[in-house]
PyMOL commands that place a pseudoatom at each C-alpha (Angstrom):
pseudoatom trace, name=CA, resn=UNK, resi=1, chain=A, elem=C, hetatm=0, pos=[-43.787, -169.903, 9.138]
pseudoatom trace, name=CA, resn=UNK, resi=2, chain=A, elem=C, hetatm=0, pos=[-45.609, -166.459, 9.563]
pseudoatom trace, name=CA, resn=UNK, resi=3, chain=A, elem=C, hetatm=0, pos=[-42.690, -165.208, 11.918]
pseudoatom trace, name=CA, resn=UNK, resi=4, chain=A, elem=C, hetatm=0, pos=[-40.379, -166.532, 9.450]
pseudoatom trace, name=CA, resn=UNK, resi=5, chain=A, elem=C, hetatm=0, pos=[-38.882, -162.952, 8.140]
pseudoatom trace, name=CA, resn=UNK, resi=6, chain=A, elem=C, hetatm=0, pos=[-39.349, -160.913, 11.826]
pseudoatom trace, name=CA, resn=UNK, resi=7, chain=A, elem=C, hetatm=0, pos=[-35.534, -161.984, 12.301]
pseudoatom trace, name=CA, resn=UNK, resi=8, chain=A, elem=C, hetatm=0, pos=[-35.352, -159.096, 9.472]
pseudoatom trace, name=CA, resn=UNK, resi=9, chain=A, elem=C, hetatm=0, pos=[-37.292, -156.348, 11.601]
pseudoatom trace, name=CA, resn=UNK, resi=10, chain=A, elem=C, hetatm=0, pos=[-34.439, -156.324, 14.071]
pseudoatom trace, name=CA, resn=UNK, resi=11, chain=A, elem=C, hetatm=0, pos=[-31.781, -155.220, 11.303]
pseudoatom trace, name=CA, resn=UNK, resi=12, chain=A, elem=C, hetatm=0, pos=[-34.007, -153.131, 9.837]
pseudoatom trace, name=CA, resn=UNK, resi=13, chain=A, elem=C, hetatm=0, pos=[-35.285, -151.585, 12.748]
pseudoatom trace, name=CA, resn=UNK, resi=14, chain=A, elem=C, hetatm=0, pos=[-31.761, -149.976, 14.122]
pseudoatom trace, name=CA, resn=UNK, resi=15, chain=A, elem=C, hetatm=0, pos=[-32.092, -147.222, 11.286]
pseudoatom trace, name=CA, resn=UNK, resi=16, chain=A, elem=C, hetatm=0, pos=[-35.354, -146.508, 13.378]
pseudoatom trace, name=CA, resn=UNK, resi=17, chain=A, elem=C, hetatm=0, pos=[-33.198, -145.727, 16.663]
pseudoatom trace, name=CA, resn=UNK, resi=18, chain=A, elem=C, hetatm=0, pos=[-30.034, -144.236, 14.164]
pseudoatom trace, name=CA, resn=UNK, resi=19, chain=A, elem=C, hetatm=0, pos=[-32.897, -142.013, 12.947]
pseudoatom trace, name=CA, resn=UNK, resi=20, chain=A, elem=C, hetatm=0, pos=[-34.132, -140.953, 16.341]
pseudoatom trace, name=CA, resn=UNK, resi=21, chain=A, elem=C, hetatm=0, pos=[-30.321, -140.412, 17.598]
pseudoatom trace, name=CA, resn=UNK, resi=22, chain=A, elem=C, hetatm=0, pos=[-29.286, -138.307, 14.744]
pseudoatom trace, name=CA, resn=UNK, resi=23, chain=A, elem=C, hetatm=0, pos=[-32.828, -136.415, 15.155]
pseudoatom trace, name=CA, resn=UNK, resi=24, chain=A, elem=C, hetatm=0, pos=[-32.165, -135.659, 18.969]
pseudoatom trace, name=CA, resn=UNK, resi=25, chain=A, elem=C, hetatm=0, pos=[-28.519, -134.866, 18.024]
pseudoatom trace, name=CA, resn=UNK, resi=26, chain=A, elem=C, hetatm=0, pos=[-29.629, -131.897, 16.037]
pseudoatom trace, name=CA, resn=UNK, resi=27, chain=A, elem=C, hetatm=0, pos=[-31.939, -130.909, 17.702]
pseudoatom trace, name=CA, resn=UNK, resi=28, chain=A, elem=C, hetatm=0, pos=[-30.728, -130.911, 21.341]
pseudoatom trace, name=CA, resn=UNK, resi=29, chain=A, elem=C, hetatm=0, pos=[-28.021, -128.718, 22.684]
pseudoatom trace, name=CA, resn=UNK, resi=30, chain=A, elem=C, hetatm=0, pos=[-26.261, -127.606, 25.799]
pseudoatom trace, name=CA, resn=UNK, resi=31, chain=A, elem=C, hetatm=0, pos=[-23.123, -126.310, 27.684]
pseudoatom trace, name=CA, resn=UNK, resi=32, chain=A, elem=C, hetatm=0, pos=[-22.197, -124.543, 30.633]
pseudoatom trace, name=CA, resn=UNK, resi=33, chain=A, elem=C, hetatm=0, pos=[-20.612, -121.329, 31.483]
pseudoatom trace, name=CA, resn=UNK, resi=34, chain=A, elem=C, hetatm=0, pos=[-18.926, -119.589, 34.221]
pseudoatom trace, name=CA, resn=UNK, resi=35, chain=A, elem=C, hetatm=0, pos=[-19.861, -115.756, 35.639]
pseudoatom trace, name=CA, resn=UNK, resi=36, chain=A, elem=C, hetatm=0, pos=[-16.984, -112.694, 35.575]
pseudoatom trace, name=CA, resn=UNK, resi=37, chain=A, elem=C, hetatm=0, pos=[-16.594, -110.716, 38.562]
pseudoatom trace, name=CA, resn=UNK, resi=38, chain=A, elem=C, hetatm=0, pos=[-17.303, -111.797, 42.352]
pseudoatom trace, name=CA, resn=UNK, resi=39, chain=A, elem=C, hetatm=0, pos=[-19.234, -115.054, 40.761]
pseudoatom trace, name=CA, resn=UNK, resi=40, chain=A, elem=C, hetatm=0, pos=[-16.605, -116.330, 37.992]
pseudoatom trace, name=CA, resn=UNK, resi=41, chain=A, elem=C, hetatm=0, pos=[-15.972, -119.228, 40.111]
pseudoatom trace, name=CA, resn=UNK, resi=42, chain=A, elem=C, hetatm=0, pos=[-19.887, -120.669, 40.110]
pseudoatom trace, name=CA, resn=UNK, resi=43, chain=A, elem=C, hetatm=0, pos=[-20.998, -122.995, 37.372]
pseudoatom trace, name=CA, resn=UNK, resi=44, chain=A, elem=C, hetatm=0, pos=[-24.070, -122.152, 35.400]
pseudoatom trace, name=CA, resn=UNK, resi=45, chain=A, elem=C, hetatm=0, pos=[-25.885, -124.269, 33.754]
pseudoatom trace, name=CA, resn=UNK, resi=46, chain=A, elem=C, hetatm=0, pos=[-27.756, -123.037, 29.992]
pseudoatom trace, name=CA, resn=UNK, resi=47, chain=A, elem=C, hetatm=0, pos=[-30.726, -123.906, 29.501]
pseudoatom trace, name=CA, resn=UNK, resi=48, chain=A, elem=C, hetatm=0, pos=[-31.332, -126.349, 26.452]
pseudoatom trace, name=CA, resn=UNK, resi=49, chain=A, elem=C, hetatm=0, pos=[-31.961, -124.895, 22.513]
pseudoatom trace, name=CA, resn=UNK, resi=50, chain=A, elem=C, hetatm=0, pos=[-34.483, -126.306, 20.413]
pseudoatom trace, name=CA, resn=UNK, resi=51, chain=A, elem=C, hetatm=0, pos=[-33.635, -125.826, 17.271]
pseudoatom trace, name=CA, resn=UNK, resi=52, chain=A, elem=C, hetatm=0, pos=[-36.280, -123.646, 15.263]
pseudoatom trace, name=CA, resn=UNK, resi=53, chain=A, elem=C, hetatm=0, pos=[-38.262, -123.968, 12.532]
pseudoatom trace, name=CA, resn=UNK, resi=54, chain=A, elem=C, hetatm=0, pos=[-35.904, -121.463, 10.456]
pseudoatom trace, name=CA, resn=UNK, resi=55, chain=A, elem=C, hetatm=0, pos=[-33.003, -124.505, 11.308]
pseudoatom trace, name=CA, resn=UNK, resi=56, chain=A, elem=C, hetatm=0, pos=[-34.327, -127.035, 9.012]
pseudoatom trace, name=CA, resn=UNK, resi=57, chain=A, elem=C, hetatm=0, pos=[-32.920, -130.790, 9.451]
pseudoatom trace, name=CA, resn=UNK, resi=58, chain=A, elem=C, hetatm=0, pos=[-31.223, -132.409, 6.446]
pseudoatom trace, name=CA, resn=UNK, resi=59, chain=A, elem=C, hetatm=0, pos=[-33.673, -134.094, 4.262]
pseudoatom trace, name=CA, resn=UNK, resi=60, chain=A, elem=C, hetatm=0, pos=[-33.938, -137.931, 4.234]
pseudoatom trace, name=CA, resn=UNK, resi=61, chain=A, elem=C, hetatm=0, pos=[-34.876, -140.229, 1.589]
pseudoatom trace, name=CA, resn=UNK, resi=62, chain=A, elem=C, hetatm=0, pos=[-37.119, -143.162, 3.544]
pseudoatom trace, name=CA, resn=UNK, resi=63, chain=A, elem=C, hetatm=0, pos=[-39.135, -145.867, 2.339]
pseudoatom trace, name=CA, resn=UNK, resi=64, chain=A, elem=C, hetatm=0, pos=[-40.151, -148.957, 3.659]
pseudoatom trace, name=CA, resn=UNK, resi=65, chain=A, elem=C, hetatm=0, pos=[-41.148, -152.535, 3.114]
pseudoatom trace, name=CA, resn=UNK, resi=66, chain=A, elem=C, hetatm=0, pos=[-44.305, -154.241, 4.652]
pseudoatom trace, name=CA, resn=UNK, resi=67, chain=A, elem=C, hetatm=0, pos=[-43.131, -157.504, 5.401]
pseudoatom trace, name=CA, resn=UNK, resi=68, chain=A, elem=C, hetatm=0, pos=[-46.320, -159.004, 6.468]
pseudoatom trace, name=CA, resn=UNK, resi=69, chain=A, elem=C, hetatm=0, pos=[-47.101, -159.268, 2.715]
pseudoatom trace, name=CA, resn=UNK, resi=70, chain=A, elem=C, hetatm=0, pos=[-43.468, -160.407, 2.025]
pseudoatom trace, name=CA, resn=UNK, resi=71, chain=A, elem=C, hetatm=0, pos=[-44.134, -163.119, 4.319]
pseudoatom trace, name=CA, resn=UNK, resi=72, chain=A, elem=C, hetatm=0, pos=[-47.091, -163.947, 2.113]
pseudoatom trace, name=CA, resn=UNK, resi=73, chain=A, elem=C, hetatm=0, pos=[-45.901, -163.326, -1.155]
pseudoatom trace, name=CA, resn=UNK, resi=74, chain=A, elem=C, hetatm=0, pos=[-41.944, -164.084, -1.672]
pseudoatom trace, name=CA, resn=UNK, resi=75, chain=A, elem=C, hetatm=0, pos=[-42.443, -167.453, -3.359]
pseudoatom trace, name=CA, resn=UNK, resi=76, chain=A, elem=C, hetatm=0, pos=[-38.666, -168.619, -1.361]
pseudoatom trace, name=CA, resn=UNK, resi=77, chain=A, elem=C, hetatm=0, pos=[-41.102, -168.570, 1.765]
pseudoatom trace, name=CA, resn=UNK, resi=78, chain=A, elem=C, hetatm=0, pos=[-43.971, -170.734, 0.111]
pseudoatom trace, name=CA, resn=UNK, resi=79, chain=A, elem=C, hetatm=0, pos=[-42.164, -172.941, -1.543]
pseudoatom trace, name=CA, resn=UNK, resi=80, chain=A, elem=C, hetatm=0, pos=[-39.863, -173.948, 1.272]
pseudoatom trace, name=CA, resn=UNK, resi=81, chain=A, elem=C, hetatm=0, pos=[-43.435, -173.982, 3.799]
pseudoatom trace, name=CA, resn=UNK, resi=82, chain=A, elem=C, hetatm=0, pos=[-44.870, -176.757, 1.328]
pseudoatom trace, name=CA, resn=UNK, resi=83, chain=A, elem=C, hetatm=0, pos=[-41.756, -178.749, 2.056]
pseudoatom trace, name=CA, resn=UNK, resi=84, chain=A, elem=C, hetatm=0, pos=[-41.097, -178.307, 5.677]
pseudoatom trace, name=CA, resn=UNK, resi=85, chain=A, elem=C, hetatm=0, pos=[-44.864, -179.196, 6.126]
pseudoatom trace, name=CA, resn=UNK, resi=86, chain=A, elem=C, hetatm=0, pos=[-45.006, -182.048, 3.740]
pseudoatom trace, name=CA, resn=UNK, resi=87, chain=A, elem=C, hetatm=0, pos=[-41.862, -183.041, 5.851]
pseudoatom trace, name=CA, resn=UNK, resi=88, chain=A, elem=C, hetatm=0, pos=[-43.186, -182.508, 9.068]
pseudoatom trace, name=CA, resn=UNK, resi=89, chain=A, elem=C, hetatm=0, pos=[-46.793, -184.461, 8.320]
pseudoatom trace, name=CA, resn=UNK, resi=90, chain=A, elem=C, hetatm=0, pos=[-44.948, -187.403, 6.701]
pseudoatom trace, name=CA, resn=UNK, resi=91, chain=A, elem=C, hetatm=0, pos=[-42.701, -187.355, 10.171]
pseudoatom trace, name=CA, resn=UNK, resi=92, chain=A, elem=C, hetatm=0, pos=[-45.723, -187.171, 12.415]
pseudoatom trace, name=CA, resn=UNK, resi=93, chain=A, elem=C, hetatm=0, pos=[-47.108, -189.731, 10.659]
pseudoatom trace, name=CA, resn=UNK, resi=94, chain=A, elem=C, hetatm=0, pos=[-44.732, -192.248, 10.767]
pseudoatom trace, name=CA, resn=UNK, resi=95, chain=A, elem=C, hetatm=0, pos=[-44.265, -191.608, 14.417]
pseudoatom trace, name=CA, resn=UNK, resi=96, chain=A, elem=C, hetatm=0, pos=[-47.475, -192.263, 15.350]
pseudoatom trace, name=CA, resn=UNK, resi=97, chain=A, elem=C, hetatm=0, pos=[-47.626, -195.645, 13.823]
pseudoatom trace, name=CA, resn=UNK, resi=98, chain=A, elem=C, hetatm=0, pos=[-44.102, -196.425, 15.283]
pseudoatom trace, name=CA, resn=UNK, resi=99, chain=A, elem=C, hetatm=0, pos=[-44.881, -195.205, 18.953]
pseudoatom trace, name=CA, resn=UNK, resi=100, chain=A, elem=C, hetatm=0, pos=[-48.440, -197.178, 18.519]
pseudoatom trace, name=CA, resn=UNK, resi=101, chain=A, elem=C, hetatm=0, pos=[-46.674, -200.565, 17.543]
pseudoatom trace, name=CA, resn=UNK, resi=102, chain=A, elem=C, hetatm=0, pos=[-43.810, -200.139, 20.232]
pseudoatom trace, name=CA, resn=UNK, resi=103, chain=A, elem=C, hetatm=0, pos=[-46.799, -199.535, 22.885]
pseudoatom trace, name=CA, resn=UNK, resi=104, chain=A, elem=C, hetatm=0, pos=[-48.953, -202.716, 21.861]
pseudoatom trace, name=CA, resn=UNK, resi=105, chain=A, elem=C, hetatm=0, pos=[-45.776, -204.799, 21.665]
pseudoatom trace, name=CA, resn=UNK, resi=106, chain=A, elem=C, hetatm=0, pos=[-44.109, -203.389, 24.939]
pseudoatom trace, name=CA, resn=UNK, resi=107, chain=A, elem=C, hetatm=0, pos=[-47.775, -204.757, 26.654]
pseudoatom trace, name=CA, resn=UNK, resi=108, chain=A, elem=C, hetatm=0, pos=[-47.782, -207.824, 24.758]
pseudoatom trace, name=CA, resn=UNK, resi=109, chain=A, elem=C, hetatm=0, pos=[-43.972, -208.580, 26.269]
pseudoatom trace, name=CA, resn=UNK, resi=110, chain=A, elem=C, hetatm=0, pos=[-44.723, -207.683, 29.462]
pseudoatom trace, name=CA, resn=UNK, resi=111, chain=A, elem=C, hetatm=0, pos=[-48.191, -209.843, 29.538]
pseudoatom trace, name=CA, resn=UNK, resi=112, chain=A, elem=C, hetatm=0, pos=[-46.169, -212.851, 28.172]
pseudoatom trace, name=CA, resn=UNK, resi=113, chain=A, elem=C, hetatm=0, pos=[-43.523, -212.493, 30.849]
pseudoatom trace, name=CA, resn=UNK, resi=114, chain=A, elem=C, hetatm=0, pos=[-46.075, -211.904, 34.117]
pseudoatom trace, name=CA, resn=UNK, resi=115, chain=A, elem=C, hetatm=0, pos=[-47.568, -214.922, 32.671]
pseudoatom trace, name=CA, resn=UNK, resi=116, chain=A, elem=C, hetatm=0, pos=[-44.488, -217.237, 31.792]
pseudoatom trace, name=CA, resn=UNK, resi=117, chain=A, elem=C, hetatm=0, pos=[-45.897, -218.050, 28.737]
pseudoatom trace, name=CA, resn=UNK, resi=118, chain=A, elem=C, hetatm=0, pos=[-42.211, -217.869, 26.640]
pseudoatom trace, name=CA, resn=UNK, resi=119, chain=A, elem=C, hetatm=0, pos=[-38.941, -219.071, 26.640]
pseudoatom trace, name=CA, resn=UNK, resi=120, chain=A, elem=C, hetatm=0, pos=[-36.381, -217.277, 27.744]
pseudoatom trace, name=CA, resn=UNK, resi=121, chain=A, elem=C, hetatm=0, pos=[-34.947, -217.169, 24.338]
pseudoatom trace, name=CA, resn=UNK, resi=122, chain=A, elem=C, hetatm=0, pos=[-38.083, -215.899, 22.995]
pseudoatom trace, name=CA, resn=UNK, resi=123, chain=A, elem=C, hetatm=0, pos=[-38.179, -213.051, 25.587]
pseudoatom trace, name=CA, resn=UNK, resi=124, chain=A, elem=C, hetatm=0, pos=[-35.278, -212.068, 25.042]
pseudoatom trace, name=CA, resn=UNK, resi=125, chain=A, elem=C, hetatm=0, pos=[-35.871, -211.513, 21.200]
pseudoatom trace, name=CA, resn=UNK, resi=126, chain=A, elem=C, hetatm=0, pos=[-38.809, -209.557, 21.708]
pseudoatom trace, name=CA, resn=UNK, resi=127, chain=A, elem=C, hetatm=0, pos=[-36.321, -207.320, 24.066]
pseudoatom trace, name=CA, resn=UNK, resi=128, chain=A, elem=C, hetatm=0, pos=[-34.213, -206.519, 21.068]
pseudoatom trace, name=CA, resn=UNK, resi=129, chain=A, elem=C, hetatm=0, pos=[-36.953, -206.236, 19.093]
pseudoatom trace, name=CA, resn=UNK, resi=130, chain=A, elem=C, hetatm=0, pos=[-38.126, -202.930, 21.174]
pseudoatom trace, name=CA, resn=UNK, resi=131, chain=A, elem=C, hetatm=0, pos=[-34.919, -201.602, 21.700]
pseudoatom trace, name=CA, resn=UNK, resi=132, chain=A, elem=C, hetatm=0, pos=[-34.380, -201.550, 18.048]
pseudoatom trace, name=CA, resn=UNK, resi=133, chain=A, elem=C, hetatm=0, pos=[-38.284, -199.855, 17.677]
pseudoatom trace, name=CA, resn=UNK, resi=134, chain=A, elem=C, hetatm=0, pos=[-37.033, -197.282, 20.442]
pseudoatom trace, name=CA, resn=UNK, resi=135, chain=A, elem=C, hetatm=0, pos=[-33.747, -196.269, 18.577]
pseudoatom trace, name=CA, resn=UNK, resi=136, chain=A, elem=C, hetatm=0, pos=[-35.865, -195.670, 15.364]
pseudoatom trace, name=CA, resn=UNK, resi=137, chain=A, elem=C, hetatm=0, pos=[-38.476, -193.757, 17.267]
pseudoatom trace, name=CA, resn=UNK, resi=138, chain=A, elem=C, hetatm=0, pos=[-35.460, -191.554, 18.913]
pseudoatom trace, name=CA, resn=UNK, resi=139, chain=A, elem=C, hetatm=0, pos=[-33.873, -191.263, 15.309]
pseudoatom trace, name=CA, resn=UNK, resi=140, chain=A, elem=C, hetatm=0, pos=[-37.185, -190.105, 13.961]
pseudoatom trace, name=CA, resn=UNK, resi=141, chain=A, elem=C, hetatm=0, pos=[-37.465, -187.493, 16.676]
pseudoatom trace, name=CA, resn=UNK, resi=142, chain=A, elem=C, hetatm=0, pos=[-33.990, -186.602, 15.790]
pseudoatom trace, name=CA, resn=UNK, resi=143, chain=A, elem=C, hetatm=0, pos=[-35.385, -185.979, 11.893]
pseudoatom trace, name=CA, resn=UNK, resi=144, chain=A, elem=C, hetatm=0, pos=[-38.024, -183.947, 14.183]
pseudoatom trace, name=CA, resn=UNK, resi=145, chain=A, elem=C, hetatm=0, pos=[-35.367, -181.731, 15.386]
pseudoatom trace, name=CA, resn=UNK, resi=146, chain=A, elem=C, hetatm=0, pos=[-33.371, -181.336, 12.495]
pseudoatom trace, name=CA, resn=UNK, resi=147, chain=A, elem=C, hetatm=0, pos=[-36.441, -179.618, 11.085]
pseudoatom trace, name=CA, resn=UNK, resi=148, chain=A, elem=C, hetatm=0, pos=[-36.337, -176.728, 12.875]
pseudoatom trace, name=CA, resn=UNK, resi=149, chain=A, elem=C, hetatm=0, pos=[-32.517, -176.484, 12.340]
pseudoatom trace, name=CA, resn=UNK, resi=150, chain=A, elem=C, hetatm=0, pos=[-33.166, -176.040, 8.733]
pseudoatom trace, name=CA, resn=UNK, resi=151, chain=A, elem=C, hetatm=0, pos=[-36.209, -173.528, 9.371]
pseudoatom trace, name=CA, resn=UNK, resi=152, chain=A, elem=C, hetatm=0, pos=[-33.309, -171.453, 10.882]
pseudoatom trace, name=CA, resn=UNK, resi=153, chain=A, elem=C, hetatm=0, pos=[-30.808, -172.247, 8.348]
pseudoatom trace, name=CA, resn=UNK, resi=154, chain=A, elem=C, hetatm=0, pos=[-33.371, -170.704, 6.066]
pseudoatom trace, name=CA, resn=UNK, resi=155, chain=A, elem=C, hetatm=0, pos=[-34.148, -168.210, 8.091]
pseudoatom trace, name=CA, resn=UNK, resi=156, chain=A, elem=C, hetatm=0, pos=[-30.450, -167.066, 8.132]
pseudoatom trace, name=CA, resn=UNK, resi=157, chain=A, elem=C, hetatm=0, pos=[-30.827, -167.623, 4.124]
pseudoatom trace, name=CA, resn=UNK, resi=158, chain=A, elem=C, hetatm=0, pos=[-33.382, -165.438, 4.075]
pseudoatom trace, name=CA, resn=UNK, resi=159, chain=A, elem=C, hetatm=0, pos=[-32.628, -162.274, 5.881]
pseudoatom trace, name=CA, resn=UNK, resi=160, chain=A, elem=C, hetatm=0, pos=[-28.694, -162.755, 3.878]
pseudoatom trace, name=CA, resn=UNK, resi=161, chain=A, elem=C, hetatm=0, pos=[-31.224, -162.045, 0.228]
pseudoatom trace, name=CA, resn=UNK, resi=162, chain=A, elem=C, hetatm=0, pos=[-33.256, -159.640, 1.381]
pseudoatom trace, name=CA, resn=UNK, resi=163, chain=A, elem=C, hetatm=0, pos=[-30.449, -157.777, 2.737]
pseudoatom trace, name=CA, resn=UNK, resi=164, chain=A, elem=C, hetatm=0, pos=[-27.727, -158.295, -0.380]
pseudoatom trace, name=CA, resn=UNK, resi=165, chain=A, elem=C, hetatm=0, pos=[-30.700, -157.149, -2.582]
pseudoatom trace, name=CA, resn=UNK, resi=166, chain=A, elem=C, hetatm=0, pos=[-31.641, -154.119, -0.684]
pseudoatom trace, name=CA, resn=UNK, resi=167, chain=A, elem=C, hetatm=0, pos=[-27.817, -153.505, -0.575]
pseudoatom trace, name=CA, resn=UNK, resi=168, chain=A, elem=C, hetatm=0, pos=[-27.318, -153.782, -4.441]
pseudoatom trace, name=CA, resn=UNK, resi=169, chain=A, elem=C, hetatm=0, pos=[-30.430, -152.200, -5.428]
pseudoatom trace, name=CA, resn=UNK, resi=170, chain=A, elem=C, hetatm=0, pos=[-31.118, -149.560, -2.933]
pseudoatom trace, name=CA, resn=UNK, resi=171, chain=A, elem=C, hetatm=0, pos=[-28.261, -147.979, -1.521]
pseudoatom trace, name=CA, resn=UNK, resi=172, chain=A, elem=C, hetatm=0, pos=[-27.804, -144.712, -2.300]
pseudoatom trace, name=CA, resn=UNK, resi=173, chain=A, elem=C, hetatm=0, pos=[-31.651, -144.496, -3.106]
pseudoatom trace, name=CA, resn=UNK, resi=174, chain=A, elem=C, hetatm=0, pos=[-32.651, -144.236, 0.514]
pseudoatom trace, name=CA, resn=UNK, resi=175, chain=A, elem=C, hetatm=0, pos=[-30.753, -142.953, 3.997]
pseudoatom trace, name=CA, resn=UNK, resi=176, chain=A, elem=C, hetatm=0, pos=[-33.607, -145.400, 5.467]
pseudoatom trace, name=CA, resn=UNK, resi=177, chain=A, elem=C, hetatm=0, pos=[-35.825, -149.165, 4.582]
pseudoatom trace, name=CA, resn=UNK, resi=178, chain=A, elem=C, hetatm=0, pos=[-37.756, -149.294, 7.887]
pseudoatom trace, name=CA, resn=UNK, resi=179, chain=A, elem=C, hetatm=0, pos=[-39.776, -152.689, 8.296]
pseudoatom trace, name=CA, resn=UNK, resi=180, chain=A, elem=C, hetatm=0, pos=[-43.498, -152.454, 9.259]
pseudoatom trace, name=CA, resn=UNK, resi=181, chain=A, elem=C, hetatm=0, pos=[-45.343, -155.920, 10.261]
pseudoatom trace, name=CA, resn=UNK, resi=182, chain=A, elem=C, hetatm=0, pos=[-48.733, -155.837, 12.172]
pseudoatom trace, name=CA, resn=UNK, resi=183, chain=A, elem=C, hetatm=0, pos=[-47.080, -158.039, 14.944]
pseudoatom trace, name=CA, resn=UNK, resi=184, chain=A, elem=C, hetatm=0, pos=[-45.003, -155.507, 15.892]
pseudoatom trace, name=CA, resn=UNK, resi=185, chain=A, elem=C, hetatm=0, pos=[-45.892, -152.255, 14.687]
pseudoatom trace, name=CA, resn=UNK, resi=186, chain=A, elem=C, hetatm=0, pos=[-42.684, -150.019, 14.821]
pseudoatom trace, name=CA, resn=UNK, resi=187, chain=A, elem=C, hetatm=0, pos=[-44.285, -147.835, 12.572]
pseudoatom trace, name=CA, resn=UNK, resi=188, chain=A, elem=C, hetatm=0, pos=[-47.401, -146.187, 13.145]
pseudoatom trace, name=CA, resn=UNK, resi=189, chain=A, elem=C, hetatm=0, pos=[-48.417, -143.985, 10.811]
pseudoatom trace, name=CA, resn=UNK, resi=190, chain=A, elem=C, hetatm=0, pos=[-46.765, -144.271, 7.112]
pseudoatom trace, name=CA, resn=UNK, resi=191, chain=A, elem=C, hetatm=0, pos=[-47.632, -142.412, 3.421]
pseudoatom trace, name=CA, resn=UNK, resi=192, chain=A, elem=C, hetatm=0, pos=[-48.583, -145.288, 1.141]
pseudoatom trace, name=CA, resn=UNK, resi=193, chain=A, elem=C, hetatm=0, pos=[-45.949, -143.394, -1.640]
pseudoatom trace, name=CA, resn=UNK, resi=194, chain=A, elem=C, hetatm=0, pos=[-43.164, -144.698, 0.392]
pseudoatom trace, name=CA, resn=UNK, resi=195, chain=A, elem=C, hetatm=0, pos=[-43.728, -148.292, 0.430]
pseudoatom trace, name=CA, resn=UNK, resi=196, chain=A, elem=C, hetatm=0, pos=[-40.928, -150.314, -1.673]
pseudoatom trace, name=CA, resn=UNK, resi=197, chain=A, elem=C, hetatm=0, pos=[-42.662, -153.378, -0.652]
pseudoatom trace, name=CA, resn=UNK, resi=198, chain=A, elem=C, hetatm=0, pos=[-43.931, -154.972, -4.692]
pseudoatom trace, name=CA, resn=UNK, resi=199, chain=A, elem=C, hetatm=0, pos=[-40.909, -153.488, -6.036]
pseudoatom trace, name=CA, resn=UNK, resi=200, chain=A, elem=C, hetatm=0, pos=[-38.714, -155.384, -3.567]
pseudoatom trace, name=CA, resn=UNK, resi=201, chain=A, elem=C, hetatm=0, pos=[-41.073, -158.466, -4.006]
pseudoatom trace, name=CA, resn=UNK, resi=202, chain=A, elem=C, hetatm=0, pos=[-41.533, -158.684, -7.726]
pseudoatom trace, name=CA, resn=UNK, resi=203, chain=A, elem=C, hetatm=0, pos=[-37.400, -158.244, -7.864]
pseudoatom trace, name=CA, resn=UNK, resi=204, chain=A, elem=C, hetatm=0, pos=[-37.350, -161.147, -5.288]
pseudoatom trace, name=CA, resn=UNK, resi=205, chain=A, elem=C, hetatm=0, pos=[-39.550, -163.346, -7.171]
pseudoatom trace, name=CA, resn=UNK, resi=206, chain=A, elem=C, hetatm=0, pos=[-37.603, -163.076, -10.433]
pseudoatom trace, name=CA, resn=UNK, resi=207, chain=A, elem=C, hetatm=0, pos=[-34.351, -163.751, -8.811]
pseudoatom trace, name=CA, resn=UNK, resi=208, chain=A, elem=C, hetatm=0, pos=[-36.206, -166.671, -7.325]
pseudoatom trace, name=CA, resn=UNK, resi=209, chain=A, elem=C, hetatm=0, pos=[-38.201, -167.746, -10.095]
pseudoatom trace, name=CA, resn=UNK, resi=210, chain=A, elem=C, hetatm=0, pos=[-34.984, -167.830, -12.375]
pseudoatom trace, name=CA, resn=UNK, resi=211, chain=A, elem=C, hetatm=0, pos=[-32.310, -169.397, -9.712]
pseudoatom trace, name=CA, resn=UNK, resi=212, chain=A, elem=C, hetatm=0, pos=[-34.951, -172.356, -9.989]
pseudoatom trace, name=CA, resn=UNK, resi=213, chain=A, elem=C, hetatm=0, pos=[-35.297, -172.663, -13.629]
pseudoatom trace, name=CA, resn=UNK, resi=214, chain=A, elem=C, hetatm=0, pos=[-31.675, -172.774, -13.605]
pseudoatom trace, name=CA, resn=UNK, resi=215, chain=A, elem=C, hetatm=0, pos=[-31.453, -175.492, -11.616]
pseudoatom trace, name=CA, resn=UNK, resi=216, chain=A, elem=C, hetatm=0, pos=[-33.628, -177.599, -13.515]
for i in range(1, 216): cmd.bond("trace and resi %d" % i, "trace and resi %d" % (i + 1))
show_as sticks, trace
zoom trace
């Protein structure tokens, strides 16, 4: 569950190369010209203008969210880890005693039948008898699977909220939300008066917080 919200980063993360392109867009020129005279018909090349510091680029209001304590803190994420691991424990459990039971059983059958110690009538009950524990050990795998179906189903939840909230709340406010996480650091060096982070969360929480109540 701690990669649960990186799936955001990579929406987040194009302003980051929008940012650079517009940047180098500015910034970068070029263009070619052609000599009069005996020359006129040979191509030269300018060289390339750096804008100076007298050609100041638009100002940009940036913030951005730390999602490493998002991860942490949105109670969406917690609550939904306490079920998917209550889930998958009470899964793993029942497995276990299921796959142990088919295994004694399966050696018990084949025991009898080296030996000859059943009828055929009997044998062939414990046969269906093991089938039948092997389709409910393949349906519980199947509960297994469906598991991480729903992680991504939240997942897909998840990154839907975040972004209709920053949408509603944000736009206008900012030309950029950039996403920092420790896992993969796409920015390196931020001022602490730009993080949104608690105000994002806090707003999360409530929504949260009162979408359950009203569901009660």
């Amino acid at each position: 569950m701690k990669n649960v919200l990186y799936a955001i980063i990579a929406a987040l993360a194009i302003c980051v190369g929008i940012l650079f392109y517009q940047v180098n867009s500015l910034k970068n020129g070029g263009g070619a010209a052609t000599q009069t005279g005996s020359d006129k018909d040979k191509e030269v090349k300018k060289p390339v203008i750096i804008n100076s510091a007298s050609d100041p680029l638009p100002n940009a209001k940036i913030a951005y969210i730390n999602i490493d304590t998002l991860n942490e803190k949105y109670l969406f994420i917690s609550d939904y880890v306490k079920v998917l691991k209550n889930k998958r424990i009470a899964l793993e459990s029942q497995m276990q005693v299921m796959s142990q039971k088919f295994q004694e059983d399966y050696e018990a059958a084949q025991q009898s039948a080296q030996a000859g110690l059943l009828p055929p009538a009997e044998m062939e009950n414990k046969k269906r008898d093991l089938e039948r524990q092997q389709r409910e050990l393949e349906n519980k795998q199947i509960q297994m699977d469906k598991l991480a179906m729903d992680m991504q189903e939240k997942n897909d939840q998840l990154q839907r909220d975040v972004k209709n909230f920053l949408v509603q709340n944000y736009d206008g406010k900012y030309d950029y939300i950039m996403a920092y996480t420790a896992a993969v650091p796409t920015i390196l060096l931020a001022n602490p008066k730009l993080e949104i982070t608690y105000q994002v969360l806090d707003a999360l929480n409530t929504a949260y917080t009162n979408n359950k109540s009203s569901k009660k």
